[in-house]
C-alpha positions in Angstrom: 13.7 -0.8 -10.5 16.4 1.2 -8.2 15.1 2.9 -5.2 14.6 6.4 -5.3 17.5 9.0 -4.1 15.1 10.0 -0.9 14.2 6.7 0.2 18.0 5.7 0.2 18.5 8.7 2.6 15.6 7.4 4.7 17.0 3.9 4.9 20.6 5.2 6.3 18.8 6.6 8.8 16.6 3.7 9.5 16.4 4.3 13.5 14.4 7.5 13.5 11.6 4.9 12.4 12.5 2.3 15.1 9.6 2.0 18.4 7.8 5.0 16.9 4.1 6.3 16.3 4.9 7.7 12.6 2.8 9.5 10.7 4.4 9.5 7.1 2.9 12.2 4.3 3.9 14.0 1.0 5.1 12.9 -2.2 5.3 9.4 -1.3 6.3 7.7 -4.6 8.5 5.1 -3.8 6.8 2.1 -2.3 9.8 1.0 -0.3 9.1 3.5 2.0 6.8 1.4 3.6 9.8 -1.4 4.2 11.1 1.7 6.8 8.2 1.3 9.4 8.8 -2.5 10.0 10.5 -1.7 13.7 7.8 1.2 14.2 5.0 1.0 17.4 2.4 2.5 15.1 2.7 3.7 11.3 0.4 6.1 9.4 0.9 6.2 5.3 -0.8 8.5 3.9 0.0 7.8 -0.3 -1.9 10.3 -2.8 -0.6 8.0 -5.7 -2.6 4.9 -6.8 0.0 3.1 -8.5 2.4 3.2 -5.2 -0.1 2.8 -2.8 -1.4 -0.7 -4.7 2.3 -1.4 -4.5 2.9 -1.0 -1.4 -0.8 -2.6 -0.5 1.0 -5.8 -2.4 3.8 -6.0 -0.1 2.0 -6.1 3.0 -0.5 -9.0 0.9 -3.3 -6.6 0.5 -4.8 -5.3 -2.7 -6.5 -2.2 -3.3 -9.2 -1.3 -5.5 -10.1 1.8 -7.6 -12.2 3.1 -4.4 -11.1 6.3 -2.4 -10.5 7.3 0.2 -9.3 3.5 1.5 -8.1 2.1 4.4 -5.8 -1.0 4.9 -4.7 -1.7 8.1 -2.0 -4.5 8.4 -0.6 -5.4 11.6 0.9 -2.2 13.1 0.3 0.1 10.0 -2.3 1.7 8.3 -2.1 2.3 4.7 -4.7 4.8 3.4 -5.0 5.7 -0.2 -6.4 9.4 0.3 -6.1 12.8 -0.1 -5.2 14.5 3.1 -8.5 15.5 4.5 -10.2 12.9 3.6 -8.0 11.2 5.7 -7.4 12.8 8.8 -10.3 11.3 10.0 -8.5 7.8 10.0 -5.0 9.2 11.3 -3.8 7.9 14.9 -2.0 10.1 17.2 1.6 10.4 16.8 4.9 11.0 18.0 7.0 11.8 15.0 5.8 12.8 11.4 7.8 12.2 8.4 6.9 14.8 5.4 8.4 13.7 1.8 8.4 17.4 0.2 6.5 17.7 -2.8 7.8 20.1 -5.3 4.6 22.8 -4.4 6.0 24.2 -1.3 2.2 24.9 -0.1 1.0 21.5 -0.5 4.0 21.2 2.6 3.0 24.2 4.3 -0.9 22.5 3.9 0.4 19.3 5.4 2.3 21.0 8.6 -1.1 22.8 9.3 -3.7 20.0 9.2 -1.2 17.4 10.9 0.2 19.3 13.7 -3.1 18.4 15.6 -2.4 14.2 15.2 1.1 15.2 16.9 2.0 15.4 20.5 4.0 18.4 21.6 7.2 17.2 21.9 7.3 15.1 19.6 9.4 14.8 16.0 8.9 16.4 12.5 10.6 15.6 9.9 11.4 16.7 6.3 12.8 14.6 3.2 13.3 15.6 -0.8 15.8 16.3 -3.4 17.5 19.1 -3.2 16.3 20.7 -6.2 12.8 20.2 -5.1 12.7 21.7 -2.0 14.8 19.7 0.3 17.9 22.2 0.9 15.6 24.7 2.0 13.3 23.1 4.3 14.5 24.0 7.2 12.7 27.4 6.9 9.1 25.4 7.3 10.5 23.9 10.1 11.7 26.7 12.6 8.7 27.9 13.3 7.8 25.1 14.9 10.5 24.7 17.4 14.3 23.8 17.5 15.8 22.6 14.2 19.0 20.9 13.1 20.0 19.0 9.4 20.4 15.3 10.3 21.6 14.3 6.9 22.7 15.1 3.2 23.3 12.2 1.0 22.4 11.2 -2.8 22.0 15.0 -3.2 18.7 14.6 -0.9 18.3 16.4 2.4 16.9 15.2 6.0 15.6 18.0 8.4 14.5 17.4 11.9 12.6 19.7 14.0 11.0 19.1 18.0 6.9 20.4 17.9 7.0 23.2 20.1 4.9 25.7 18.6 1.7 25.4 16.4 2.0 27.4 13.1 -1.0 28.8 10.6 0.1 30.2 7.5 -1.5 28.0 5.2 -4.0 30.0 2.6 -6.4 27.7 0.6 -6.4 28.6 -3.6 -9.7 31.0 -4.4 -12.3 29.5 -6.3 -11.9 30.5 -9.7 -14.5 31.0 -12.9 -14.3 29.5 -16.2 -16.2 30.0 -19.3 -15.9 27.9 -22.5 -18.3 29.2 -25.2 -22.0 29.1 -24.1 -20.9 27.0 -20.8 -19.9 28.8 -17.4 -18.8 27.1 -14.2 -16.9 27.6 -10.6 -13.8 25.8 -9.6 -12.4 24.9 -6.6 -8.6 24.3 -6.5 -5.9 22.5 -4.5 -2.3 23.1 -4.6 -1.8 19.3 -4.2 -3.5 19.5 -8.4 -2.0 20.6 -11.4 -2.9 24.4 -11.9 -3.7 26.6 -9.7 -5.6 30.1 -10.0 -6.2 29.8 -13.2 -7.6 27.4 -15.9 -3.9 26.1 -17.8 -3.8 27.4 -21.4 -3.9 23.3 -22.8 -6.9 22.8 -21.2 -8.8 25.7 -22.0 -7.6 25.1 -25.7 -9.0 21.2 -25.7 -12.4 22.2 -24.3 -12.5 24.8 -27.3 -12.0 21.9 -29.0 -14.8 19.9 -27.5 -17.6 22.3 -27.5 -18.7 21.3 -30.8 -19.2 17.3 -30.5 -22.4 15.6 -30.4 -22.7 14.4 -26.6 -23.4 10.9 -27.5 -22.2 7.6 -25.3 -19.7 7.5 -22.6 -17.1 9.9 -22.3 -13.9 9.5 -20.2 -12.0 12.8 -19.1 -8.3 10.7 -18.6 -6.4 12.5 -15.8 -8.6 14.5 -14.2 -7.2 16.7 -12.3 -9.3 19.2 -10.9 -12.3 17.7 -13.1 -12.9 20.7 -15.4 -12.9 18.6 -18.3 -15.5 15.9 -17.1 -17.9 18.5 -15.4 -18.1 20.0 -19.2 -18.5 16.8 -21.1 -21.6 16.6 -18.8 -22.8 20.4 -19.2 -22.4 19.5 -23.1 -24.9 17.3 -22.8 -22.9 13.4 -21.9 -24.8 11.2 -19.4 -21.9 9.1 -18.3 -18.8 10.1 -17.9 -15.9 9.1 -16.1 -13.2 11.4 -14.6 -9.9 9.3 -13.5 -6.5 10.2 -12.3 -3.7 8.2 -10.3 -4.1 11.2 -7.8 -6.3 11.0 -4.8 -6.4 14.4 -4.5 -7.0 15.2 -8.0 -10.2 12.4 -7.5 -11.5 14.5 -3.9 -11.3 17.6 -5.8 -12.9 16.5 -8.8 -16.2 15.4 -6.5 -15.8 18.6 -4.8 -16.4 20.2 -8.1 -19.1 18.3 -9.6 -20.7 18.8 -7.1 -19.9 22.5 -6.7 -21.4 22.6 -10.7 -24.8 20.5 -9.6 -23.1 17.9 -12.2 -24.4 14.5 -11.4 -23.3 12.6 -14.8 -19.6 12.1 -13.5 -17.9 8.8 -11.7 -14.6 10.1 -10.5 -12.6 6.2 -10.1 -8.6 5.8 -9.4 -6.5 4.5 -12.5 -3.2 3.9 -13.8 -3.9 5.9 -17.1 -6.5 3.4 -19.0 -5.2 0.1 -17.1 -8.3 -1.0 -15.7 -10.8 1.2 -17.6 -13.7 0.1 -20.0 -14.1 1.2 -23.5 -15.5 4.4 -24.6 -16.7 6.8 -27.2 -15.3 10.0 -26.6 -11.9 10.0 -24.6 -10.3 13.3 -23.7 -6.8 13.9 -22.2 -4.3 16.6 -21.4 -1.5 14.0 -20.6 0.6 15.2 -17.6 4.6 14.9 -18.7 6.1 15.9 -15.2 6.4 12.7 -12.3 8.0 14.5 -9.2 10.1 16.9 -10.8 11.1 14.8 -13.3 10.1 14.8 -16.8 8.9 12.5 -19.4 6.6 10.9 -22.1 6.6 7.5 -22.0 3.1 6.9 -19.7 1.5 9.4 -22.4 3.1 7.4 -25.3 2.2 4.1 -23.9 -1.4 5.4 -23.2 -1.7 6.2 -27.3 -0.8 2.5 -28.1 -3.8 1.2 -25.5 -5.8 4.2 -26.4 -7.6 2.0 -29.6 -8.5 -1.0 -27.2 -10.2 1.4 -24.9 -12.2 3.1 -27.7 -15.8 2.0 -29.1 -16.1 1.8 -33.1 -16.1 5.1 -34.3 -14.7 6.3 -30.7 -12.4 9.5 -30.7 -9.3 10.3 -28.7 -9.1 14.3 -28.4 -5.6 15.0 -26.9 -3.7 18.7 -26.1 -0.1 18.1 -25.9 2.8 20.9 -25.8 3.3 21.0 -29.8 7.5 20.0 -28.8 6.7 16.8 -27.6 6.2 15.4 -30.7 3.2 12.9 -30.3 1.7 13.4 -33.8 4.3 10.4 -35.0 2.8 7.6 -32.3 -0.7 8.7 -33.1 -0.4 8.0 -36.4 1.4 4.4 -35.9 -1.8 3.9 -33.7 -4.5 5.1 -35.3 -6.2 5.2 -39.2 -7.2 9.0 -38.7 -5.3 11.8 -37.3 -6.4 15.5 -37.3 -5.1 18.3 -35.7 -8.4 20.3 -34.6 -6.9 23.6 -32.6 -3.6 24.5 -32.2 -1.5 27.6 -30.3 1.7 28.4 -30.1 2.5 26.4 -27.7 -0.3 23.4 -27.9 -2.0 21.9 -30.1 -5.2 19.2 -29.7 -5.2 15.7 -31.8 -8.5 14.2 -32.6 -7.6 9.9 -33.6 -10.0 7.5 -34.4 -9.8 4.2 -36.2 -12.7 3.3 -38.5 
């Protein structure tokens, strides 16, 4: 697989890692990141992404399991698979952070406020992304923390640098917000770092329309998570077991947030690649994400259709919303002996596949 456009504009500048204590944070998606800290004193990841962060737990001889928040400390570096406050706790003192820009300039503006206070005054922060995700423009998050200058532009990626000087608070957390699906009401908390915010999206509200009606009978799995709303009502609708899971660990810290925010005890929230790993179940509902990075594309939700029947229980349903464009009807039926569109918009509409 070629490395990503940012971690090429990393490597090139390979010495800002060298005899450093690094704190490294963001969209880290690329797992040869971690092959930049080798030279370092002390390195901090921070990876939100299960698939990258067992990847880069591989090339250091570790393994990581479906468990979060984790902690694997190799040598000079600790790897922690965690949302950001959950980590902060296990994050070191430093002398230069390294912030890969995610493509929700708050999640950045989140990350500046709650790790300023692991870095010494002084010391270096710096900023990496595409340009058309942030990284041409970064430069304003950074001068209000003290002197800043570009230190590169390659690959159509852009490297910031700014001294710590001066601590900065401008970072607002979402409201709660309140959502009601027929007879069932509940409370959300929300996180920029998690698919929509302020507001339940308009394919999710349409599948648990679409869900209000089933028996509540076996184990349910709410497949990408996200903020949980899906999983916390499978359990107000009556399930007993129910698994919420997402690649995200800040989609999983959330999720327990809001069970528990709901009194919902029925729920599991567990890190997975899609269904890799996952046991079989009766009723498995997904809104499929089709965006990695800024990027789009289909193929994990098309290659999760084509596992979906091994992860199913006789009789077991898949109830999936999907923008009506993509097209997904045609792989649903290759996969499955029944296919029913149960609720559709103009925008989404909500399969229901079983095989008999």
């Amino acid at each position: 697989m070629a490395n990503s456009p940012v971690y090429e504009l990393l490597e090139r500048n390979r010495e800002i890692f060298e005899n450093r204590n690094l704190i490294i944070a963001g969209d880290v998606l690329d797992p040869m990141i971690l092959s930049l800290v080798k030279n370092s004193t002390h390195a901090t990841v921070i990876c939100d992404n299960y698939v990258v962060c067992k990847a880069m737990a591989a090339m250091i001889g570790q393994s990581l399991s479906s468990d979060f928040p984790q902690v694997i400390t190799y040598k000079h570096v600790d790897l922690i698979f965690s949302d950001i406050e959950s980590a902060l706790p296990h994050i070191k003192m430093a002398d230069t952070l390294m912030l890969l820009l995610s493509k929700a300039k708050q999640q950045t503006v989140k990350l500046i406020n709650l790790l300023e206070n692991k870095l010494e005054k002084g010391g270096y922060i710096y900023t990496a992304g595409t340009n058309d995700g942030g990284g041409k423009s970064a430069d304003s998050l950074l001068k209000p923390l003290g002197p800043t200058i570009k230190v590169d532009l390659a690959r159509k990626c852009t490297l910031f640098k700014a001294i710590f000087e001066n601590e900065v608070n401008s970072y607002s957390a979402p409201k709660d917000i309140d959502v009601t699906v027929g007879d069932v009401s509940f409370k959300l908390h929300q996180d920029t770092a998690v698919f929509s915010q302020g507001k339940l999206d308009k394919g999710t509200e349409l599948l648990l329309e679409s869900l209000k009606k089933i028996v509540p009978q076996g184990k349910a799995l709410d497949l990408g998570c996200g903020c949980g709303v899906v999983g916390v009502f499978l359990s107000k609708l009556g399930f007993k077991d129910v698994t919420s899971s997402d690649v995200s660990a800040a989609a999983l810290h959330l999720t327990e947030r809001n069970t528990e925010l709901n009194g919902v005890t029925d729920v599991k929230a567990m890190a997975a690649d899609m269904l890799s790993g996952l046991d079989k179940f009766d009723v498995i509902a997904v809104n499929p994400p089709f965006h990695v990075g800024i990027s789009t594309t289909t193929a994990p939700t098309v290659n999760m259709i084509i596992n979906a029947p091994e992860h199913l229980n006789k009789g077991g349903a898949l109830y999936m919303v999907a923008n009506s464009h993509l097209g997904y009807g045609e792989i649903l039926k290759q996969n499955f002996s029944s296919v029913e569109i149960i609720n559709s918009s103009n925008t989404f509409t909500v399969y229901k596949a079983q095989n008999f």
